[in-house]
TINUDREN-624988 format. One record per residue (C-alpha): residue number from 1; residue in three letters; x, y, z. Coordinates in steps of 0.001 Angstrom, whole numbers, plus 500000, padded with zeros to 6 digits. Layout:
# TINUDREN-624988
r seq = NUM&type = ALA&px = X&py = Y&pz = Z .
...
END
This chain:
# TINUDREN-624988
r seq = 1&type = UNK&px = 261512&py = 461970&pz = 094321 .
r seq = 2&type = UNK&px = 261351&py = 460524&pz = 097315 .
r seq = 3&type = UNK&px = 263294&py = 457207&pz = 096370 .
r seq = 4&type = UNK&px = 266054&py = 459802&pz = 094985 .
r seq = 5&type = UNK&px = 266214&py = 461728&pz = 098169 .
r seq = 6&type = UNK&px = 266531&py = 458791&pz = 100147 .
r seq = 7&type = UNK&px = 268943&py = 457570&pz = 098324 .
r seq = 8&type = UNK&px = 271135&py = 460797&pz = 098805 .
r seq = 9&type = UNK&px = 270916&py = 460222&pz = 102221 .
r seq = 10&type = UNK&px = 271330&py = 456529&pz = 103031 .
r seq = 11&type = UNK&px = 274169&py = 456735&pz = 099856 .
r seq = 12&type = UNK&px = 272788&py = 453327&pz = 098587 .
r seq = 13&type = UNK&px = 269878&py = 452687&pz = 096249 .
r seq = 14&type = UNK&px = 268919&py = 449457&pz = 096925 .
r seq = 15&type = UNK&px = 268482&py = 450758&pz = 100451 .
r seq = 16&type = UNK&px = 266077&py = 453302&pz = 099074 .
r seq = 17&type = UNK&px = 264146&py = 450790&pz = 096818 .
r seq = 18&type = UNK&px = 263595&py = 448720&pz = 100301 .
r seq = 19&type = UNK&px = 262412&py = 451295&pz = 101861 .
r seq = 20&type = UNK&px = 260075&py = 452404&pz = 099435 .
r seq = 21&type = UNK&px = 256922&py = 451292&pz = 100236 .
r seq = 22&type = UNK&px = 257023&py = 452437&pz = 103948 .
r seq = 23&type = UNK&px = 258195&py = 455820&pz = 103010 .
r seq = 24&type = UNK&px = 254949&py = 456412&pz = 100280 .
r seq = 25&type = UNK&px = 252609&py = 455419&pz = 103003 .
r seq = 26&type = UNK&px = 254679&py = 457715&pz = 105501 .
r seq = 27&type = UNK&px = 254587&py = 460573&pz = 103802 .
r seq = 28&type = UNK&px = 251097&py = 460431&pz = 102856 .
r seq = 29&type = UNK&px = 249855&py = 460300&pz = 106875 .
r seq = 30&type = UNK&px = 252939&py = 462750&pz = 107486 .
r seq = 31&type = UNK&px = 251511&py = 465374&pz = 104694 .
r seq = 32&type = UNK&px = 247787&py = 464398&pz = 105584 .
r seq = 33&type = UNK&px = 247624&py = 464084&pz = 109476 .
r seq = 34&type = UNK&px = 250841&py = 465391&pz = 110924 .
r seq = 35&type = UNK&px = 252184&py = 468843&pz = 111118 .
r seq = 36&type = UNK&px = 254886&py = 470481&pz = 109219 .
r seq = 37&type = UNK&px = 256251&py = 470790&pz = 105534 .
r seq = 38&type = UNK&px = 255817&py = 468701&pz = 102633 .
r seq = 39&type = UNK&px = 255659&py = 465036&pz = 102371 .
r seq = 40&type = UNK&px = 259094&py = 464573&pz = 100993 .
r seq = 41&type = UNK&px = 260688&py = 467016&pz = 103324 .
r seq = 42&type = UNK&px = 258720&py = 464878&pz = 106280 .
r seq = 43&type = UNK&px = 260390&py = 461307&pz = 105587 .
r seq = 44&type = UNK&px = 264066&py = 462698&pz = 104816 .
r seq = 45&type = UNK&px = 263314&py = 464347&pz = 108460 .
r seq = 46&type = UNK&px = 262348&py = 460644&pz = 109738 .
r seq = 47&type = UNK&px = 265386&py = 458687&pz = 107842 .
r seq = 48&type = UNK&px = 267519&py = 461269&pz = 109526 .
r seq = 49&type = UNK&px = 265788&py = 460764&pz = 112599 .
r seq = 50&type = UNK&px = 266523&py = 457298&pz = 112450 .
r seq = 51&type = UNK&px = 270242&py = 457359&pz = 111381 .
r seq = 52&type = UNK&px = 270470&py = 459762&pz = 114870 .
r seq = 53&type = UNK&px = 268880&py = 456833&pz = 116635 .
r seq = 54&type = UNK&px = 271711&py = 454506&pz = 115360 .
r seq = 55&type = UNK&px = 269654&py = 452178&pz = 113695 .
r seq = 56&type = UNK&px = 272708&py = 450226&pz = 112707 .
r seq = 57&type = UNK&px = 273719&py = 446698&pz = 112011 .
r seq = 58&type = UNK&px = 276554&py = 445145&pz = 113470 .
r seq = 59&type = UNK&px = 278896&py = 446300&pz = 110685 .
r seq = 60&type = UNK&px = 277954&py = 449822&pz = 110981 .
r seq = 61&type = UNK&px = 275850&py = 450079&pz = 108164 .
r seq = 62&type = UNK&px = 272233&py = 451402&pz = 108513 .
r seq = 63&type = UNK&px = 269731&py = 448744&pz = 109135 .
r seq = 64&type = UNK&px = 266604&py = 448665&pz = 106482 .
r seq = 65&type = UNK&px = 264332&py = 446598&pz = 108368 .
r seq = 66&type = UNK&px = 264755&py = 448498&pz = 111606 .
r seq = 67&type = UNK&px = 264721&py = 451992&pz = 109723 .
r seq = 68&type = UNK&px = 261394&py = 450466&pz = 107752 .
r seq = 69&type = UNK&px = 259439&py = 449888&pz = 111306 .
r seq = 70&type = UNK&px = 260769&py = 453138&pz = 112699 .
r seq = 71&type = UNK&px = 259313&py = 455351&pz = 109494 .
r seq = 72&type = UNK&px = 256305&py = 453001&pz = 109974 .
r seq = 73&type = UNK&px = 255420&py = 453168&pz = 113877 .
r seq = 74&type = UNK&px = 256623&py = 457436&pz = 113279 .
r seq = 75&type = UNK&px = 253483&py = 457254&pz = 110850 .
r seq = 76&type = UNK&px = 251605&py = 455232&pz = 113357 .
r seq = 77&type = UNK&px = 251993&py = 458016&pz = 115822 .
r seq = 78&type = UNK&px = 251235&py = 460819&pz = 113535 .
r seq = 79&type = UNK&px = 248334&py = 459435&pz = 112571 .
r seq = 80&type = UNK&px = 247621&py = 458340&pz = 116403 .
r seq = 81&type = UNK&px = 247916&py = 462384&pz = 117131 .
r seq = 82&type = UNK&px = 245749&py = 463550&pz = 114956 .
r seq = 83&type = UNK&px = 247019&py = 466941&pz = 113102 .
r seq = 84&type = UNK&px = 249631&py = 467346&pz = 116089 .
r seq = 85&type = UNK&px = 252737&py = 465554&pz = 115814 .
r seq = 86&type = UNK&px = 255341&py = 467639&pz = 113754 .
r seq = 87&type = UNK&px = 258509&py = 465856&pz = 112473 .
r seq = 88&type = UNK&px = 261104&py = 468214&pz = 112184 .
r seq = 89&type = UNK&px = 260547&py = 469626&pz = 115592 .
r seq = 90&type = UNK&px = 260817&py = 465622&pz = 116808 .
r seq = 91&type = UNK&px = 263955&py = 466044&pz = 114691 .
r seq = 92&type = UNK&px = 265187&py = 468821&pz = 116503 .
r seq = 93&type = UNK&px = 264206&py = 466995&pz = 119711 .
r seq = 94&type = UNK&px = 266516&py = 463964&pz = 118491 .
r seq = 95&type = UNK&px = 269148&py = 466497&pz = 117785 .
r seq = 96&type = UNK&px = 268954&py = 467715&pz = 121419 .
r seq = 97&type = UNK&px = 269076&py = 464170&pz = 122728 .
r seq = 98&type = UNK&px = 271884&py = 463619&pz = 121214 .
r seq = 99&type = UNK&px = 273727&py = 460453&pz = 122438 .
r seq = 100&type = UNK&px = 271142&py = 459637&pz = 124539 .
r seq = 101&type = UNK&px = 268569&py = 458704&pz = 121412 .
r seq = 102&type = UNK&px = 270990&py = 456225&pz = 120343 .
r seq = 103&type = UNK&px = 270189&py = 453852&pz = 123291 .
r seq = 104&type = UNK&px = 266534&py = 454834&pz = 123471 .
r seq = 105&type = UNK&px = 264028&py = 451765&pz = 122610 .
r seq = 106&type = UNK&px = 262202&py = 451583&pz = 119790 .
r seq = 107&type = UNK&px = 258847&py = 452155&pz = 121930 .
r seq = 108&type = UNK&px = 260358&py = 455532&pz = 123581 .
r seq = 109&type = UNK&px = 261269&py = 457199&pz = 120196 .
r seq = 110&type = UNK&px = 258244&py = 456582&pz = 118403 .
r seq = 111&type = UNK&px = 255823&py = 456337&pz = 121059 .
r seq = 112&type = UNK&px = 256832&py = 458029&pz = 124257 .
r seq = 113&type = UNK&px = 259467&py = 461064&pz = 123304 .
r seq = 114&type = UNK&px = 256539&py = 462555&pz = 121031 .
r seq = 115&type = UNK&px = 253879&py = 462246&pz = 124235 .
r seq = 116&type = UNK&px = 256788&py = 463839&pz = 126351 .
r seq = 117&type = UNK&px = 257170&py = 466566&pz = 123543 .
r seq = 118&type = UNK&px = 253235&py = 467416&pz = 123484 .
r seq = 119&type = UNK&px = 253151&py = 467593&pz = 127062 .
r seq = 120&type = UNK&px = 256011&py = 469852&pz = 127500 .
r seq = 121&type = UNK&px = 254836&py = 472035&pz = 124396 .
r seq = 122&type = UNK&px = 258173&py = 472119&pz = 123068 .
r seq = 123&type = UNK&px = 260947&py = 470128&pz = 121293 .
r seq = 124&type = UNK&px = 263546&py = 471246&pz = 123893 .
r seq = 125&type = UNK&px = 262518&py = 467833&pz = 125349 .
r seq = 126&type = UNK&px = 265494&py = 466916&pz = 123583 .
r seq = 127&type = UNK&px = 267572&py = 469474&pz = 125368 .
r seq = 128&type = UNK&px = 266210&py = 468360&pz = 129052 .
r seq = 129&type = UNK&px = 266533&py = 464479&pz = 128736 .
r seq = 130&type = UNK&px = 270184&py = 465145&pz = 127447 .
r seq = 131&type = UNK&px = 270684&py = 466909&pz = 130128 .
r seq = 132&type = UNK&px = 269072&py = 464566&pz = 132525 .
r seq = 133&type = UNK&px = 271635&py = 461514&pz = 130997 .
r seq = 134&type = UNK&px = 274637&py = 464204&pz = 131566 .
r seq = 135&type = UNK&px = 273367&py = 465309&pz = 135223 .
r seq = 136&type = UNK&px = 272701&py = 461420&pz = 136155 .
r seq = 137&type = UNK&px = 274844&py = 458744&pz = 134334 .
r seq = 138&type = UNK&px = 277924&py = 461020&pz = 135530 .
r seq = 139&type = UNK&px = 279024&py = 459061&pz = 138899 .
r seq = 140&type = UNK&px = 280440&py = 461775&pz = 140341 .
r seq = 141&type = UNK&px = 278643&py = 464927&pz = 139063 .
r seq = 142&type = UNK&px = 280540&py = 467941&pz = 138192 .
r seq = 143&type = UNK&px = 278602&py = 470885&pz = 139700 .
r seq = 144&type = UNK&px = 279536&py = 473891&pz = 141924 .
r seq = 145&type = UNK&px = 277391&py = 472778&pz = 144506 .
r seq = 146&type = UNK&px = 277988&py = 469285&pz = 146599 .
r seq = 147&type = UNK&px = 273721&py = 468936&pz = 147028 .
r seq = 148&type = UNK&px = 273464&py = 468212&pz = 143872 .
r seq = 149&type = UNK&px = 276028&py = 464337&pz = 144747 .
r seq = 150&type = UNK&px = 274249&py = 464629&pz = 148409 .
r seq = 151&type = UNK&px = 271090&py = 464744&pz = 148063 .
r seq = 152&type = UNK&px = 270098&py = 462091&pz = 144715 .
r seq = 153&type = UNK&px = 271956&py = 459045&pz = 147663 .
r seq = 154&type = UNK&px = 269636&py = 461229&pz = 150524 .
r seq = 155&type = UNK&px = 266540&py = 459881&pz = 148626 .
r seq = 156&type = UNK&px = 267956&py = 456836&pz = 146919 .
r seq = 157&type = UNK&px = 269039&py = 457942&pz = 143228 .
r seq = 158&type = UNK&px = 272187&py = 457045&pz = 143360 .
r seq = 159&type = UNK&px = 274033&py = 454210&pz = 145679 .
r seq = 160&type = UNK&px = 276926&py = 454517&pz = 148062 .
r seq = 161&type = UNK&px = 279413&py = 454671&pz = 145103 .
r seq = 162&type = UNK&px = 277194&py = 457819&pz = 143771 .
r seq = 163&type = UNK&px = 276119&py = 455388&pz = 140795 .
r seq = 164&type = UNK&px = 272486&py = 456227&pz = 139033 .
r seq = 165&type = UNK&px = 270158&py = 453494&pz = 140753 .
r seq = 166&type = UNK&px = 268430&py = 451629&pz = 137729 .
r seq = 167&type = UNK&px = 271054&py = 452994&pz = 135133 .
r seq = 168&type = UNK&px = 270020&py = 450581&pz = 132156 .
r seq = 169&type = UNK&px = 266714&py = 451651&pz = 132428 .
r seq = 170&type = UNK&px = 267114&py = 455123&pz = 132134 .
r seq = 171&type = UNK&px = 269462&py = 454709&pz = 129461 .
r seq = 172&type = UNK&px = 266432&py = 452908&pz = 127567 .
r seq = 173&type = UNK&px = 263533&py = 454390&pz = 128465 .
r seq = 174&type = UNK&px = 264343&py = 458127&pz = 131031 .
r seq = 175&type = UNK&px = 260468&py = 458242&pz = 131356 .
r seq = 176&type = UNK&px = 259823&py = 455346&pz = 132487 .
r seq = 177&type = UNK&px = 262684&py = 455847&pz = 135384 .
r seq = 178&type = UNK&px = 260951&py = 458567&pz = 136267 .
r seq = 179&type = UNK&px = 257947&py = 456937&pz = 137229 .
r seq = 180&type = UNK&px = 260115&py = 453917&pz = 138131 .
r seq = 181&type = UNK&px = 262691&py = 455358&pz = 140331 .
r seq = 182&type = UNK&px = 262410&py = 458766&pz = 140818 .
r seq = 183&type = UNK&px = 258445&py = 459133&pz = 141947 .
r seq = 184&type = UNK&px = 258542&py = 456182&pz = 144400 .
r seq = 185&type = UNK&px = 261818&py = 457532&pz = 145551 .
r seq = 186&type = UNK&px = 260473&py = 460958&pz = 146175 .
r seq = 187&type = UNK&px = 257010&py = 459469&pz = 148069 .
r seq = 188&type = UNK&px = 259243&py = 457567&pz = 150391 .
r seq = 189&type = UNK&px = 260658&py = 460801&pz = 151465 .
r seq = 190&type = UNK&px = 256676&py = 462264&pz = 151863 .
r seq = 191&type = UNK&px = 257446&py = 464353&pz = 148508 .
r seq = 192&type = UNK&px = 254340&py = 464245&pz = 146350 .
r seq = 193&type = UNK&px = 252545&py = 467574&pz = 146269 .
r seq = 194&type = UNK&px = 253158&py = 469181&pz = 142713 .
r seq = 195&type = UNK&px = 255110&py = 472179&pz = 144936 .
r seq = 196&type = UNK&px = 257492&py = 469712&pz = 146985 .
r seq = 197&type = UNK&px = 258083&py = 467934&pz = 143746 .
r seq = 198&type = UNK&px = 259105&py = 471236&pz = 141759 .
r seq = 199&type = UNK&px = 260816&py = 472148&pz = 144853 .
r seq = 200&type = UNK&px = 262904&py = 468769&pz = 144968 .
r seq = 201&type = UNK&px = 264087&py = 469045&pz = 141831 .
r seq = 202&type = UNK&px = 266025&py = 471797&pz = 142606 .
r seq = 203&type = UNK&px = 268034&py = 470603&pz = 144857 .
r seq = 204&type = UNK&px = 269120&py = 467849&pz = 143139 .
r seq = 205&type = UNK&px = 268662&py = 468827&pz = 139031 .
r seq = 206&type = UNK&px = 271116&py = 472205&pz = 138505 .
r seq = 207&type = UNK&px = 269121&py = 472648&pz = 134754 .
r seq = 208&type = UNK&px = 266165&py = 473949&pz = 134417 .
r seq = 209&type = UNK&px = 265040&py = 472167&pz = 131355 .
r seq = 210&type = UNK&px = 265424&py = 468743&pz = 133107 .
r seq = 211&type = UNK&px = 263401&py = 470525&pz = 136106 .
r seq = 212&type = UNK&px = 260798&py = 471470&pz = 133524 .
r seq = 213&type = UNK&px = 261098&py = 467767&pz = 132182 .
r seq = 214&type = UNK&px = 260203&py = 466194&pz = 135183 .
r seq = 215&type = UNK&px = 257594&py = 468792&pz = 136833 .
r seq = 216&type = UNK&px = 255713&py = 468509&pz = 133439 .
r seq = 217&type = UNK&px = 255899&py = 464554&pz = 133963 .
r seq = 218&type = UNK&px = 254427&py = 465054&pz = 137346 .
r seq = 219&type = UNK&px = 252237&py = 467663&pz = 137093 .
r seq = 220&type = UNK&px = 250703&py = 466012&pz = 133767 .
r seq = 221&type = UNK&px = 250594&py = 462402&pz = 134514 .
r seq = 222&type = UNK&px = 247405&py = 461850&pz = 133023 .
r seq = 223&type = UNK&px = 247467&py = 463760&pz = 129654 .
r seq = 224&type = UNK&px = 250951&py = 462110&pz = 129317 .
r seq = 225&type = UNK&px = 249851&py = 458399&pz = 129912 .
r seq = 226&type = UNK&px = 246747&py = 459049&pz = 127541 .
r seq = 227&type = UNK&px = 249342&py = 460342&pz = 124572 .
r seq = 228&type = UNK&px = 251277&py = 457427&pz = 125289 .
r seq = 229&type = UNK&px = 248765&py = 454930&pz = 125388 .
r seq = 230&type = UNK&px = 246852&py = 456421&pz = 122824 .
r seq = 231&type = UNK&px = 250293&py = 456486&pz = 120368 .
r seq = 232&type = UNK&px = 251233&py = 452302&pz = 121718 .
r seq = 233&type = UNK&px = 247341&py = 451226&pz = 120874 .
r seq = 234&type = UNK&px = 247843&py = 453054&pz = 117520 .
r seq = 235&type = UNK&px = 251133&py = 450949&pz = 116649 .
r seq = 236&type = UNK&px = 249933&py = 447627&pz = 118101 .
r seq = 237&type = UNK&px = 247588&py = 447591&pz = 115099 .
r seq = 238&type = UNK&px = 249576&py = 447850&pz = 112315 .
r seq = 239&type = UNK&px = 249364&py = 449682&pz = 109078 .
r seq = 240&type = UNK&px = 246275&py = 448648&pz = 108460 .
r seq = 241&type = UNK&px = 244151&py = 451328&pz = 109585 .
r seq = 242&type = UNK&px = 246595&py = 453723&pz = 107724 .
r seq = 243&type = UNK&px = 245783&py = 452047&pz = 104803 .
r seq = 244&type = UNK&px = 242558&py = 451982&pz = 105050 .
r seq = 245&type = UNK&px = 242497&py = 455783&pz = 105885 .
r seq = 246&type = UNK&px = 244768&py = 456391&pz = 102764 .
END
């Protein structure tokens, strides 16, 4: 069932045969430690999750191998997170993202954007870092208020030509810009209580899902990292341990 379901979606068999084995032992851990519907239901969410992610090949046709590690480190994580990670909200999440999951590393969707997700309580994670791509990546932001262009040069975001500071980064990975860019940024300026943080963001975020985004970042740092490292440590070892749990 699976196989056929797959094949509905990627509209080639052989694509479905390849991905076989990965999607059994997905949808096992998916059904057994993630969160959710069935196991079928769980890897058509995580093929669709990776066509959002443009796992592509040059010629526009989806890529097997890369699709085959993202289903795999997806079942890494769910397994990592113990009874907590559910798919189709990470689906909605991708949905949200929109665009912006296209660029993402592999390492931020299957490891990070689920931590993020946990730690915000919510898959409108999706919602926030879309709109933290729109609000930043724009050079010359379209809002009603000029703070929002002023103050992101004030503390550094954004150079002299109101271009994001560290763009490719948080085109790959928006987390780790945060902690990258926008925290040393801020503590340069003497902002680093959780109130002058929260505060901060308003002046120069005009969304309040991105200003959620970020104040959970800060305010959580440490249940974040753990989730993260917790989900990386997980996927550095392979299959193997699902296996051997299966």
């Amino acid at each position: 069932e699976m196989i056929a379901r797959t094949s509905g979606i990627t509209a080639d068999a052989r694509e479905a045969l390849a991905l076989a084995p990965s999607m059994a032992r997905a949808g096992q851990i998916f059904a057994m430690r993630g969160a959710g519907p069935n196991a079928v239901q769980q890897v058509e969410a995580a093929i669709q999750a990776g066509e959002i992610s443009g796992l592509n090949g040059p010629n526009g046709q989806l890529d097997v191998a890369k699709l085959g590690t993202f289903i795999d480190r997806l079942a890494q994580t769910s397994y990592a997170m113990q009874g907590t990670f559910n798919l189709p909200q990470y689906l909605t999440g991708l949905r949200q993202f929109g665009v912006g999951a296209s660029g993402a590393d592999m390492n931020f969707l299957t490891a990070r954007l689920p931590s993020i997700m946990r730690v915000m309580q919510e898959s409108r994670a999706g919602t926030a870092l879309s709109s933290l791509d729109q609000l930043m990546l724009s050079p010359s932001p379209n809002t009603r208020s000029a703070r929002y262009a002023i103050e992101p040069r004030r503390l550094g975001l954004r150079d002299a030509h109101g271009n994001v500071v560290n763009r490719d980064e948080l085109i790959r990975d928006p987390a780790e810009w945060y902690y990258h860019t926008m925290v040393p940024a801020f503590s340069s300026h003497g902002i680093t209580s959780r109130g002058d943080v929260i505060d901060e963001l308003s002046r120069i975020f005009s969304r309040s899902t991105v200003q959620r985004l970020a104040s959970s970042l800060s305010a959580d740092t440490s249940l974040y990292r753990t989730e993260y490292t917790r989900n990386l440590a997980q996927q550095a070892q392979g299959n193997a341990p699902l296996t051997a749990f299966l």
